[in-house]
C-alpha positions in Angstrom: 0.0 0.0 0.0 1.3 3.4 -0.6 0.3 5.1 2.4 2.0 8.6 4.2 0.4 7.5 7.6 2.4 3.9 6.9 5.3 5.2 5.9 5.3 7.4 8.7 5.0 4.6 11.4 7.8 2.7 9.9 9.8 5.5 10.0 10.5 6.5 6.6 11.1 9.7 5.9 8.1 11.6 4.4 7.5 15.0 2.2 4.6 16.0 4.5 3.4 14.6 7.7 0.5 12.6 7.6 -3.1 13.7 9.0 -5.8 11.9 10.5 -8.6 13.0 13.9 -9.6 11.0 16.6 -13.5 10.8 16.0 -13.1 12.2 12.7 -16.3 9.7 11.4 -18.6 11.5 13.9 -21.0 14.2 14.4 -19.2 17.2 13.2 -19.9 15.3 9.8 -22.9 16.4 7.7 -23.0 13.7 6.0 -22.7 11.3 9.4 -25.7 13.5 10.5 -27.4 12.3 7.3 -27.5 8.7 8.5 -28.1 9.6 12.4 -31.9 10.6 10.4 -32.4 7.5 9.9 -30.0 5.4 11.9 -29.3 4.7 15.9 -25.6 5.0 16.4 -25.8 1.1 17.4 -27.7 0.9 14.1 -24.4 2.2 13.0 -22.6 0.4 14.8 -23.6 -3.2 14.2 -24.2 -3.1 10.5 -21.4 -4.0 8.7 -22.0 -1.9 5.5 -23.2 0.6 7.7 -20.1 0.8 10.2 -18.0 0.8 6.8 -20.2 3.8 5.0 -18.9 6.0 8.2 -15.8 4.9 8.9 -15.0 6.0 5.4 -16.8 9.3 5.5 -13.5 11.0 6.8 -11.8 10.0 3.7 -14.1 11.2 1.3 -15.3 14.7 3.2 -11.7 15.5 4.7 -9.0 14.4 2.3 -7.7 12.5 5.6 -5.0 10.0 5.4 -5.9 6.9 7.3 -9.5 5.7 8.5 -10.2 4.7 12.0 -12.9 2.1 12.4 -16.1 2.9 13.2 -16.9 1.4 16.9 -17.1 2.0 20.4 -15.0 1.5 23.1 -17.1 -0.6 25.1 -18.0 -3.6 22.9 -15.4 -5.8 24.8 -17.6 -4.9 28.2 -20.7 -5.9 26.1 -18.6 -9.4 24.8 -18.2 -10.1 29.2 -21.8 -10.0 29.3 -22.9 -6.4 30.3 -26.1 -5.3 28.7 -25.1 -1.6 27.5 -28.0 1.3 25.8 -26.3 4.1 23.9 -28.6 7.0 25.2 -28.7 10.6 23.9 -25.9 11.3 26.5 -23.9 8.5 25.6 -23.9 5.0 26.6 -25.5 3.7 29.8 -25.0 0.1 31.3 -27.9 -1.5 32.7 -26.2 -3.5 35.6 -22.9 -1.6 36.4 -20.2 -3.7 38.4 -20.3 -1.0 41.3 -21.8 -2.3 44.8 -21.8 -6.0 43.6 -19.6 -8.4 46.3 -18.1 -10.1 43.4 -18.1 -8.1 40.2 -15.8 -10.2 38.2 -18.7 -13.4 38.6 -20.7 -11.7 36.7 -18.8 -11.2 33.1 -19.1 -14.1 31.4 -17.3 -13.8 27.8 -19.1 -14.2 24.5 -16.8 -13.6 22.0 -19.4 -14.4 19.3 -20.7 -10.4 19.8 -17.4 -8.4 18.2 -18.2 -10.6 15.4 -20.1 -7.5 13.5 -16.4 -5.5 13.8 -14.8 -8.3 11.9 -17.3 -7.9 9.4 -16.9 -4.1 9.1 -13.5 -4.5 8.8 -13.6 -6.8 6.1 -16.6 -4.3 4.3 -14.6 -1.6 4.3 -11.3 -3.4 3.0 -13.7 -4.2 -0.2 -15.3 -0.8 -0.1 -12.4 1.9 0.8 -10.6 3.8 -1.7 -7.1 2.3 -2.7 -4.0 2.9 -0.5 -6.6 4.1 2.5 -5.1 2.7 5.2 -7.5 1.1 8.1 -6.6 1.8 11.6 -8.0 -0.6 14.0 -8.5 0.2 17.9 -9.9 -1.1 21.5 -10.2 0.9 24.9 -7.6 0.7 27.5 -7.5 -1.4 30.4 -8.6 1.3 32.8 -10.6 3.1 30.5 -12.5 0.1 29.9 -12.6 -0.5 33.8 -13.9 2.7 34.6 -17.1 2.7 32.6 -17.7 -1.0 33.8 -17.5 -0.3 37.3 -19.3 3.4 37.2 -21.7 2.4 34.5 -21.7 6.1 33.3 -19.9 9.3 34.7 -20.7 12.5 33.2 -18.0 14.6 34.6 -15.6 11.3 33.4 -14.5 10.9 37.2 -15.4 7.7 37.6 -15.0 7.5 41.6 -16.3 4.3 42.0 -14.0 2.7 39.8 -10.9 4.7 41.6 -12.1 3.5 44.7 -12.3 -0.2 44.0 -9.1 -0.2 42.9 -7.9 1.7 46.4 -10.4 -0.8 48.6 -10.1 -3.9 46.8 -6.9 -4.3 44.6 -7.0 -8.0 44.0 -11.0 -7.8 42.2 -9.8 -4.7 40.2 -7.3 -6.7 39.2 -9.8 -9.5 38.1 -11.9 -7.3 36.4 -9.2 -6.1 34.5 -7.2 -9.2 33.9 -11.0 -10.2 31.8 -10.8 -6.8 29.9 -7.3 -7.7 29.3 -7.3 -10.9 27.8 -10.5 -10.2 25.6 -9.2 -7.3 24.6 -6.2 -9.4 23.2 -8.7 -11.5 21.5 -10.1 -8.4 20.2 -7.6 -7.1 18.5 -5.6 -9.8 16.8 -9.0 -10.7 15.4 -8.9 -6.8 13.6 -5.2 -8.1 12.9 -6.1 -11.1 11.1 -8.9 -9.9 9.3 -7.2 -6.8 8.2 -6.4 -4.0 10.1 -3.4 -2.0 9.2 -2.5 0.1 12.5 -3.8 -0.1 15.9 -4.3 2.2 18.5 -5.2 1.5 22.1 -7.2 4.1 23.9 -6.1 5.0 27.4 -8.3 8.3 27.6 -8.5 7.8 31.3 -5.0 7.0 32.4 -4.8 10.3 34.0 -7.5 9.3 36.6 -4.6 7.6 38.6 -1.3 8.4 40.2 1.9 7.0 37.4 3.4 4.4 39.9 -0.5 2.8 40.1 -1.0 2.8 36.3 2.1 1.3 35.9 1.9 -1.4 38.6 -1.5 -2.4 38.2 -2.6 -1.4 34.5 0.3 -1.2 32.2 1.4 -4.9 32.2 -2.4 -5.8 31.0 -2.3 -2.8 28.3 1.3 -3.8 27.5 0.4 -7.3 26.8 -2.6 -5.9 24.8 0.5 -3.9 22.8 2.7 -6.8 22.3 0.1 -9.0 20.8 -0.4 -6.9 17.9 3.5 -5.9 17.5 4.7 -9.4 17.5 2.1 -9.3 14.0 4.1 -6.7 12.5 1.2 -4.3 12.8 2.2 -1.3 13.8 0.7 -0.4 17.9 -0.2 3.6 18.7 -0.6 4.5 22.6 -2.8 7.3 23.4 -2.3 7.3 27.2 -3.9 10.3 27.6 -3.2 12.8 31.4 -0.2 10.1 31.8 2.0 13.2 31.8 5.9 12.4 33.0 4.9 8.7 32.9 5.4 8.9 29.2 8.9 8.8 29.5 8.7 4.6 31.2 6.9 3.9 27.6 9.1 1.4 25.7 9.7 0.7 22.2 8.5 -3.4 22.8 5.1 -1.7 23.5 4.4 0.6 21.0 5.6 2.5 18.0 4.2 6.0 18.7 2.7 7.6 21.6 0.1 9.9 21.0 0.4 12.9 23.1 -2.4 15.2 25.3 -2.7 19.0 24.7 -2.0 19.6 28.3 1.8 18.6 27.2 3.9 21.1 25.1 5.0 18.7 22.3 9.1 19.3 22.3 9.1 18.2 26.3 7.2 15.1 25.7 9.4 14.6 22.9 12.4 15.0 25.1 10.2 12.5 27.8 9.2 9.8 25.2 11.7 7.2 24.1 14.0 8.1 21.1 13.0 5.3 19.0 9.4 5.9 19.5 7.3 8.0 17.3 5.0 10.9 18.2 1.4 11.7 17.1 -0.8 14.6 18.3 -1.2 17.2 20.0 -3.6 20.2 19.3 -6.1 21.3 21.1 -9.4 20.3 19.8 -10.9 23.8 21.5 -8.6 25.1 19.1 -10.7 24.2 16.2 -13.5 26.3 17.4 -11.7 29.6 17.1 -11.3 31.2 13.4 -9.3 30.2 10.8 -6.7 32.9 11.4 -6.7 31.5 15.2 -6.3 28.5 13.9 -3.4 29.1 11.4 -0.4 29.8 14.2 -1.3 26.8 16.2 -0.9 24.7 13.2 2.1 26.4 12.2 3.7 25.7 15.4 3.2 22.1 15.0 4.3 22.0 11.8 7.8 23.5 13.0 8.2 20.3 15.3 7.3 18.3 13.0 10.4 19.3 10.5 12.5 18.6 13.4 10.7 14.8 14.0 9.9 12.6 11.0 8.0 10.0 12.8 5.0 12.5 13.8 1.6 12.5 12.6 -0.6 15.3 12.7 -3.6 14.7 15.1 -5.7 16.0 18.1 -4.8 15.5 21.6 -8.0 14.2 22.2 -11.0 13.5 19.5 -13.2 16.2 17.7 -15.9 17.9 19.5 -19.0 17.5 17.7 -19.4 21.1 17.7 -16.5 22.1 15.8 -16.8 23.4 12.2 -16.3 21.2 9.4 -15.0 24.0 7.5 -12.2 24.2 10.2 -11.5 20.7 9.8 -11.0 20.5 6.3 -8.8 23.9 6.6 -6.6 22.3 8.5 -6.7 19.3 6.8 -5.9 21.3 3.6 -3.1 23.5 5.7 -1.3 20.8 6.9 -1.5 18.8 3.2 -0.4 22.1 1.5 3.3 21.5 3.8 6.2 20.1 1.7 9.6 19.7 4.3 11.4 18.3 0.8 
């Protein structure tokens, strides 16, 4: 495949750097908004040619460089058994594991429902434009854990989940050992059905002190990691309010971190390993502001990015659905515009 975003990860030196968002095939889309009229987002979700329709979007309204599947998070709490609703304010589990004596008893695996993911990825493989590259992704461990434990959390807290794992370490530990090896499952099924990149998404890693993400969650997202590198897929980490712990991340674990706003980009490059890549990290407030707001910040960027050849161009988080698409696709355009050769 000839692919910017690929060559990027392997480390080959590219004219430009590459651009993709997290939740780019979302609701700042027209287009997505088109199908929301007549579709639930599980609608979305589960159907195959459906899931593939908008995971493509991206490519075809932003001129972005790689696709990111079209899924949730949480399908590997749904494949333990928890019944999950995807309500106007996100998604809600009916039977959270919080105040059970036991928690862990109660997931029971069914790998059988992640089989509609398998089948996206294979719809969109037949149905993508050529040398679109497909990135394929899960939650992290703790991430994953939070939302189990809390159910929901609308100020993404979670102190439920933070307690458990302060009150009773060894069933956190359960719970996330089952997350864990599902999640391995998970994602060497994307592998072998045709993924071409993988990111795991630690949005919540933050929530904990370093030394406890590191004793209690790391070895279960690093195994997660491992599985997919021994493939020769190419693993992105998004560990998202680590901070200073980016600089224990190793090279066995991943091959780019993807790096918060709330870090200035030339420190966490001095933090992160040499031989690992960088992705990120602008603001996604940014993209509310105007154009001419807009330009600097991109500039910036783009100035480290001379300087670092295994960089992509993304968001320190994901788009907020309320951001402009016109604002995407100028930066989109802006950063595609850059020629370092």
């Amino acid at each position: 495949m000839n692919s910017i975003f690929l060559d990027t990860l392997k480390g080959k030196e590219t004219h430009r750097p590459p651009i993709w968002f997290m939740r780019q095939a979302g609701r700042s889309l027209a287009s997505y908004q088109k199908m929301k009229e007549k579709h639930s987002f599980k609608e979305l979700m589960e159907n195959p040619e459906l899931a593939a329709r908008v995971t493509l979007l991206p490519i075809y309204d932003l001129g972005v460089d790689a696709a990111i599947l079209f899924s949730d998070i949480l399908v590997i709490p749904e494949a333990l058994g928890m019944k999950l609703e995807f309500q106007g304010k996100g998604p809600v589990f009916e039977n959270p594991l919080k105040g059970m004596s036991a928690p862990h008893k109660s997931l029971i695996p069914d790998s059988s429902k992640l089989e509609h993911v398998y089948q996206a990825i294979e719809e969109i493989r037949k149905t993508r434009p050529e040398n679109t590259p497909l990135i394929g992704f899960c939650g992290g461990p703790l991430t994953t854990f939070c939302f189990m434990v809390d159910g929901i959390s609308q100020n993404h807290h979670f102190p439920e989940a933070i307690a458990l794992l302060y009150k009773n370490r060894a069933e956190a530990v359960r719970i996330l050992e089952a997350i864990g090896e599902m999640s391995v499952e998970y994602a060497l099924k994307q592998v072998q059905h045709g993924i071409d990149a993988f990111q795991l998404f630690e949005t919540h890693a933050g929530l904990i002190p370093e030394d406890l993400y590191f004793e209690v969650v790391m070895p279960i997202a690093e195994r997660i990691m491992k599985a997919v590198k021994q493939t020769g897929t190419p693993v992105i980490f998004l560990p998202k309010g680590l901070a200073y712990g980016i600089s224990r991340i190793q090279p066995e674990q991943c091959d780019i971190v993807s790096v918060d706003w709330q870090m200035n980009i030339y420190q966490a490059r001095k933090l992160i390993h040499p031989e690992i890549g960088i992705q990120g990290n602008l603001d996604p407030r940014a993209l509310l502001g105007t154009q001419e707001t807009i330009k600097p910040i991109i500039e910036k960027l783009l100035e480290f990015g001379k300087t670092e050849p295994k960089w992509i161009f993304n968001l320190g988080h994901g788009i907020l659905a309320e951001t402009p698409l016109e604002n995407i696709r100028f930066v989109v355009d802006y950063v595609k515009k850059t020629h370092w050769k």
